[in-house]
C-alpha positions in Angstrom: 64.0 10.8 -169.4 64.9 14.2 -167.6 67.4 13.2 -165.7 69.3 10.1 -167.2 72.5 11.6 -169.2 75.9 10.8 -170.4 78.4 13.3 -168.7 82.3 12.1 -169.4 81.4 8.8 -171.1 80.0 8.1 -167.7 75.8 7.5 -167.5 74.5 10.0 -164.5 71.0 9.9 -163.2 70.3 13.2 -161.2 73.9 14.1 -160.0 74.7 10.5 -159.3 77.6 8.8 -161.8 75.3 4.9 -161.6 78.5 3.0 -162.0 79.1 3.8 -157.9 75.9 2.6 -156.6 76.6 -0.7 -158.7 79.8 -1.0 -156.4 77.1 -0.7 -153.5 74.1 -2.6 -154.2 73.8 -6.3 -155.9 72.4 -6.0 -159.2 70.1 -6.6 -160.6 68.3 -3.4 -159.3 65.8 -0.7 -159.8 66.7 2.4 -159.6 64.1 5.6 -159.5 64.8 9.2 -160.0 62.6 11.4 -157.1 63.2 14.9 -159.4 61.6 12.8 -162.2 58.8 11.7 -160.6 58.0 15.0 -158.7 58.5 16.4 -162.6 56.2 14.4 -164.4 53.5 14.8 -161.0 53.9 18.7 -161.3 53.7 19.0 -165.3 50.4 16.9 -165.2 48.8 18.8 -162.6 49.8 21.6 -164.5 48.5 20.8 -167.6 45.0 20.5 -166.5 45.3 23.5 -163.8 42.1 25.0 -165.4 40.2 21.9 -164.5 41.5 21.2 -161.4 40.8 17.6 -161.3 41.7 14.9 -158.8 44.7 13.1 -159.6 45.0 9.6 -158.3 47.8 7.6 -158.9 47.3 4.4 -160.8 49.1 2.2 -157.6 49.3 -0.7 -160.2 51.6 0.9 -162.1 54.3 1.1 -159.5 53.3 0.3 -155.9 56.6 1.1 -154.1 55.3 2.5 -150.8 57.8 5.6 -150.7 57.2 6.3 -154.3 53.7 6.6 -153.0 54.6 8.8 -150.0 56.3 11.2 -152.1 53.0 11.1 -154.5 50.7 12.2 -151.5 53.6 15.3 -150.5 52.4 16.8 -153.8 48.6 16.0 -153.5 48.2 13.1 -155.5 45.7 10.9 -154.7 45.2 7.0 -155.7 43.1 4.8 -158.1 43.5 1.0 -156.6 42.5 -2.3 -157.7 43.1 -4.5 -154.8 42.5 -4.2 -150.8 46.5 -4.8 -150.8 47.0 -1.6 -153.2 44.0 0.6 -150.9 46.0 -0.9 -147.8 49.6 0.4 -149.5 47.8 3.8 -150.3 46.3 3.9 -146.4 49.7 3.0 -145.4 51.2 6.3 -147.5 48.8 8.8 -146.0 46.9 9.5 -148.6 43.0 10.5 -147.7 40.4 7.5 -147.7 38.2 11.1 -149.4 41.2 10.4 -152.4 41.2 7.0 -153.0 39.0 5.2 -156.0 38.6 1.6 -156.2 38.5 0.0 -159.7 38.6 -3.3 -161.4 36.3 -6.4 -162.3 36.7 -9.2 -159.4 36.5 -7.3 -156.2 35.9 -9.8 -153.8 33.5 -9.7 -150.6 36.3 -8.7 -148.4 37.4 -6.2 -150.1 34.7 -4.6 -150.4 33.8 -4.9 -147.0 37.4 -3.1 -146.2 36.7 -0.7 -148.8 33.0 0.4 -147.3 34.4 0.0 -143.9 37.1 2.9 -144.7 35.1 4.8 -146.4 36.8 5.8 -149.4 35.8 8.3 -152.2 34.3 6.0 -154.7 34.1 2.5 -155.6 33.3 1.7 -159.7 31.2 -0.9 -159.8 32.0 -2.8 -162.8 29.2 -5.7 -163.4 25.2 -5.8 -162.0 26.1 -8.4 -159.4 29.0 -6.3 -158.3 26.4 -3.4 -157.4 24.0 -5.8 -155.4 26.9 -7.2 -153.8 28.2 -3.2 -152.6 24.4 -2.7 -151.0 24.4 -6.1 -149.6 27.6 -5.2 -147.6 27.0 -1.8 -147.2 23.3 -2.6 -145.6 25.2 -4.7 -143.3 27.7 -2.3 -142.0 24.7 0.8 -142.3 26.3 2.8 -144.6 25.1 4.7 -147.7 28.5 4.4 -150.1 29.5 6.6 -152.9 29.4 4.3 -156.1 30.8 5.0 -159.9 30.0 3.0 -162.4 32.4 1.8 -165.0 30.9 1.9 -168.6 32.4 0.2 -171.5 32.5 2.7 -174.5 33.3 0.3 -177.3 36.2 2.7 -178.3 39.8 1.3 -180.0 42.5 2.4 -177.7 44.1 2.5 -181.0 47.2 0.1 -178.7 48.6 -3.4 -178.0 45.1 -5.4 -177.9 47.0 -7.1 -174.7 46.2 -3.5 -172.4 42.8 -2.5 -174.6 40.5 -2.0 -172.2 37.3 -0.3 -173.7 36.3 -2.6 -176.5 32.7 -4.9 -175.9 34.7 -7.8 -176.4 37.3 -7.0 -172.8 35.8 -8.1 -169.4 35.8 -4.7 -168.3 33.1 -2.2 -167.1 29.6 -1.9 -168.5 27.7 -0.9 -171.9 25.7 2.3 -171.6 22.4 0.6 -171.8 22.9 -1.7 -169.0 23.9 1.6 -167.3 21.1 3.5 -168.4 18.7 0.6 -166.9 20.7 0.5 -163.6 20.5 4.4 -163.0 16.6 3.6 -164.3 15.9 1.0 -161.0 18.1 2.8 -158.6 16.1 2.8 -156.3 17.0 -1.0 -156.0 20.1 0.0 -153.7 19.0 1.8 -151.1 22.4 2.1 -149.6 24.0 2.9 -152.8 24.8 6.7 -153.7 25.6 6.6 -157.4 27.7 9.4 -157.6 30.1 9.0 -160.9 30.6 7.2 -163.8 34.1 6.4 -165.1 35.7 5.2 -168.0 39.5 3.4 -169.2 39.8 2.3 -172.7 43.8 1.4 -172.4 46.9 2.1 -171.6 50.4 3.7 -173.5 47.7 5.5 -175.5 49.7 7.9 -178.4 46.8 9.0 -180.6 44.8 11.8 -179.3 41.5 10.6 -180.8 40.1 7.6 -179.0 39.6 10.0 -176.1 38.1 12.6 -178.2 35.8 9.8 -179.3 35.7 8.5 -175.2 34.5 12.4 -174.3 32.2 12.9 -176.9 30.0 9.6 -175.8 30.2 10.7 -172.1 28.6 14.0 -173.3 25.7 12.2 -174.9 25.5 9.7 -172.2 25.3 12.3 -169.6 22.4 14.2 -171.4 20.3 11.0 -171.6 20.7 10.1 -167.5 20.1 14.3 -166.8 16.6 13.2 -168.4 15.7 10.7 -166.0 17.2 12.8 -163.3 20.9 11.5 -162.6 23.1 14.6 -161.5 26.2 12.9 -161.4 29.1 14.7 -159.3 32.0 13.3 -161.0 33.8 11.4 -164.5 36.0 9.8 -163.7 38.0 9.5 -167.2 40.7 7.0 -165.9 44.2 7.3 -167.5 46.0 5.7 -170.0 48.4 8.8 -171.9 51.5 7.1 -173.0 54.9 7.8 -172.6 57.9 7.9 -175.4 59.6 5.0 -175.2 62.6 5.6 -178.2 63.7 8.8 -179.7 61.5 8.1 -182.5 57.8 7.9 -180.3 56.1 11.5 -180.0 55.3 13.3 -177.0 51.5 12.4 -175.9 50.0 16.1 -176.3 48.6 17.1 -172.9 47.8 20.3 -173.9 45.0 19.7 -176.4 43.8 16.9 -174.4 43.4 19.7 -171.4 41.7 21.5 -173.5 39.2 18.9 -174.8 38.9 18.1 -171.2 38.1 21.4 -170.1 35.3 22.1 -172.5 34.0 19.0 -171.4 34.0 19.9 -167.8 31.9 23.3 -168.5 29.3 21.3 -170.6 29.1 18.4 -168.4 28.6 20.6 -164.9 31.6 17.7 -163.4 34.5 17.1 -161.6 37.2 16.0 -163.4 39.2 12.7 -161.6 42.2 11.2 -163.8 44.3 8.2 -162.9 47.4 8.1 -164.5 50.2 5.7 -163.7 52.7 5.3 -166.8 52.6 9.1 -167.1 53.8 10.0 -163.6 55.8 6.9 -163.2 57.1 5.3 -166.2 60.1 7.6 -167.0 61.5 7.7 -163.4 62.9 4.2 -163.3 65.4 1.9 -164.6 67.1 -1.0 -164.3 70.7 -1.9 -163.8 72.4 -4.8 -164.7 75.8 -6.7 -165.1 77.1 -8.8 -168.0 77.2 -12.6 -167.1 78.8 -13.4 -170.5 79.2 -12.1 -174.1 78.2 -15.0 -176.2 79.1 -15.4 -180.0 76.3 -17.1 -182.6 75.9 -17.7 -186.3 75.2 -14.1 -187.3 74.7 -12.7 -183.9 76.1 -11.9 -180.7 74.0 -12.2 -177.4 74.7 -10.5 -174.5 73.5 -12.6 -171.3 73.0 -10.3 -168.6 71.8 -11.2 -164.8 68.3 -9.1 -165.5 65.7 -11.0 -167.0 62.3 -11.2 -167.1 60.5 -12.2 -164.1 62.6 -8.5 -163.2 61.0 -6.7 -166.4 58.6 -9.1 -168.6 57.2 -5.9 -170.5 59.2 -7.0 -173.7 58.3 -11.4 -173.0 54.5 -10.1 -172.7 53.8 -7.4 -174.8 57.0 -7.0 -177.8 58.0 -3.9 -175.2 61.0 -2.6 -176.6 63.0 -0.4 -174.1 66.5 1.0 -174.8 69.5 -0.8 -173.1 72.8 2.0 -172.2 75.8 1.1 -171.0 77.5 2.6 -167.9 80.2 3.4 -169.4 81.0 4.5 -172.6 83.7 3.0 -175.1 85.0 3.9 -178.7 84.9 -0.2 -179.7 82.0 -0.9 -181.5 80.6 -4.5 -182.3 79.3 -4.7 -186.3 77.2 -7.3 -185.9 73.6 -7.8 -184.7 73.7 -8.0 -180.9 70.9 -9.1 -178.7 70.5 -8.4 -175.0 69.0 -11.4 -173.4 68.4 -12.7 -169.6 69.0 -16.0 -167.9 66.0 -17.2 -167.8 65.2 -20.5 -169.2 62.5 -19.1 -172.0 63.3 -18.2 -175.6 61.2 -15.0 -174.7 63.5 -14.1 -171.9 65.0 -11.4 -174.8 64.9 -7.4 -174.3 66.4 -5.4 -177.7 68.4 -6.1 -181.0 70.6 -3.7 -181.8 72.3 -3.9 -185.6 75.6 -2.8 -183.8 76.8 -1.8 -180.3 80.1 -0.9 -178.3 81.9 -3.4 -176.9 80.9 -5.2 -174.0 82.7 -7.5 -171.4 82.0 -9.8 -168.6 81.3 -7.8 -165.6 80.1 -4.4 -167.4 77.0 -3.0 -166.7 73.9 -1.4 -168.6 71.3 0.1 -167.9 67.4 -0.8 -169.3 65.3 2.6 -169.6 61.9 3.2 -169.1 60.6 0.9 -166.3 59.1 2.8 -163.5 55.9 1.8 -164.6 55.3 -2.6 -164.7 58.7 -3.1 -163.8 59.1 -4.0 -160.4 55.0 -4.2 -160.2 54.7 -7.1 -162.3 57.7 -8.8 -161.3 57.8 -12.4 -160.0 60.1 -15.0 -158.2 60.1 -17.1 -161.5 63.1 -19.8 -161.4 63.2 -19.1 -157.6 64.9 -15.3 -158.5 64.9 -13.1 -155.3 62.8 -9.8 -156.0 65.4 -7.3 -157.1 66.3 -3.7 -154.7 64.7 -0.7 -155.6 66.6 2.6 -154.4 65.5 6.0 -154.9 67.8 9.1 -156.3 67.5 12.7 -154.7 70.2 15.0 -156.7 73.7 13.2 -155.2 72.0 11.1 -152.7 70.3 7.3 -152.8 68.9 5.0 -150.6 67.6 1.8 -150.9 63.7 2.2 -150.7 62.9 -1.9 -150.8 65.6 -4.4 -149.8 66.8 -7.8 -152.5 64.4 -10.6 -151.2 66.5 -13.0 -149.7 66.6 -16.0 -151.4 66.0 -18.2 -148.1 62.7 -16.6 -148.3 61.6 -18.7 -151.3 63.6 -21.9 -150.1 61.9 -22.6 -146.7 
């Protein structure tokens, strides 16, 4: 993270000491970093500048409607998976021409919404999806730009948990059930078939499942140019990872550009990627309080008010992310300590640490790393409010989404 430091024993993020917005805002909260997210938007376009691809944000990574607005202000485009994600993307002025819509179970109405707007491309993922986008696209007498999703039976080489291209996951289609669709096209006669796409994961380290991924898009592509399918665009999805302790590498962007780019000038495509975790994951964390230090046989917990229907990364997928505190101290704690939430669950946990400074009722920390599936896949789980999200801009913050009210879930 850019722009998360210690300066003084104090933790800044931007220009902002967090410890005073904590004397502002109840926590828990989230807490988002605008230079960081402008940062990681700017260094991926760059990356790939020779391809010039379109860049749609993965909206299910982080579907805060500002952080979407500011997303659009540098060009960004979005990759949705619901007609409430298309509606929040609508909402943030991005282009219906810039907006893909992905994932398995898109139902009648959405698609209907989807047609009706006219967006970029929708990926089929199934045969009956496709039948059902001419059905509704013959009623409203519109030819519609369709991608097909193809499952490439490629390890993500990741937690089986967000694997996405294996046979065995529900999503997309093989390449010979593909092949027989491009084969009958002329089945849909208000379907345009205009891309194929492709997302075998997500928090992907390892360079080689997408050289793997490319190098079966190049074959596929050669056997549909034979039966006369010119397709406009891949859509290669996204799924780079991000460090999430000083000990993860970098994901290499730069060879993966360049892979990319030879692929472009063999393939005769555009280029769309939708990354989420990328552009989002590092601008965001998540501030607590201390409830209560509590002493065990051969441990010490620390009970703090987050927990995780607020971030359920660690509960769901053995997520570690790195817990700071606000404030720095020379007293350190020998023993093994554990960060844990309120929640009645024994998988309401977030780190272990072998030792840590001291920490008191009423001190704050501050969990890294979750502007990406933190506030998205939050829930109201043991009737918890949804927790404020605020947005830093050098030595400024406002709150970008108000704390639920608990009333809300009570009447």
């Amino acid at each position: 993270m850019n722009f998360l430091k210690f300066k003084n024993k104090k933790l800044f993020f931007e220009n902002i000491a967090i410890s005073k917005v904590t004397t502002r805002v109840k926590t828990p909260f989230y807490l988002y970093s605008l230079s960081q997210l402008r940062f990681n938007f700017n260094n991926f376009k760059k990356s790939f500048i020779k391809i010039n691809p379109l860049i749609c944000f993965s909206v299910k990574s982080n579907s805060n409607l500002k952080l979407i607005s500011e997303l659009k202000k540098l060009g960004s485009g979005a990759d949705v998976v619901s007609i409430g994600e298309l509606k929040i993307a609508l909402k943030a002025g991005i282009s219906p021409k810039k907006i893909v819509f992905s994932g398995v179970g898109k139902t009648e109405e959405e698609l209907d919404f989807a047609i009706k707007k006219e967006i970029l491309l929708i990926n089929a993922e199934s045969e009956a999806e496709i039948r059902a986008i001419n059905k509704i696209a013959k009623k409203n007498n519109k030819i519609v730009s369709v991608g097909i999703r193809i499952n490439p039976n490629i390890s993500a080489k990741t937690n089986k948990k967000i694997s996405t291209g294996k046979k065995d996951n529900k999503f997309g289609i093989s390449m010979n059930v593909c092949l027989e669709i491009f084969n009958n096209q002329y089945h849909y006669e208000y379907i345009k078939f205009e891309a194929i796409s492709v997302h075998i994961g997500s928090q992907i380290m390892d360079i080689n499942p997408f050289k793997k991924v490319l190098n079966a898009l190049s074959n596929f592509n050669k056997k549909i140019n034979l039966i006369g399918i010119n397709l406009k665009y891949i859509d290669l999805g996204g799924g780079t990872g991000i460090p999430y302790s000083n000990s993860d590498k970098k994901f290499n962007l730069k060879e993966y550009s360049n892979l990319v780019l030879k692929f472009k000038k063999t393939n005769n495509v555009e280029i769309i990627f939708e990354p989420g975790r990328s552009i989002c994951g590092n601008t965001g964390v998540l501030i607590s309080k201390v409830i209560y230090p509590k002493d065990a046989p051969g441990k010490k917990f620390i009970v703090i008010d987050a927990a995780m229907n607020d971030l359920i990364r660690p509960a769901l997928y053995g997520a570690k992310h790195q817990i700071y505190p606000l404030l720095k101290n020379n007293s350190i704690v020998k023993k093994n300590t554990e960060f844990v939430g309120p929640v009645c669950e024994s998988s309401d946990t977030f780190i272990s640490y072998n030792k840590y400074q001291k920490l008191n009722e009423g001190d704050y920390v501050c969990i890294d790393n979750i502007g990406a599936y933190g506030r998205s896949l939050a829930s109201n789980y043991n009737t918890r409010p949804y927790s404020a999200e605020i947005l830093i801009n050098k030595n400024k913050y406002k709150i970008i989404k108000q704390r639920q009210k608990l009333e809300s879930l009570i009447n």
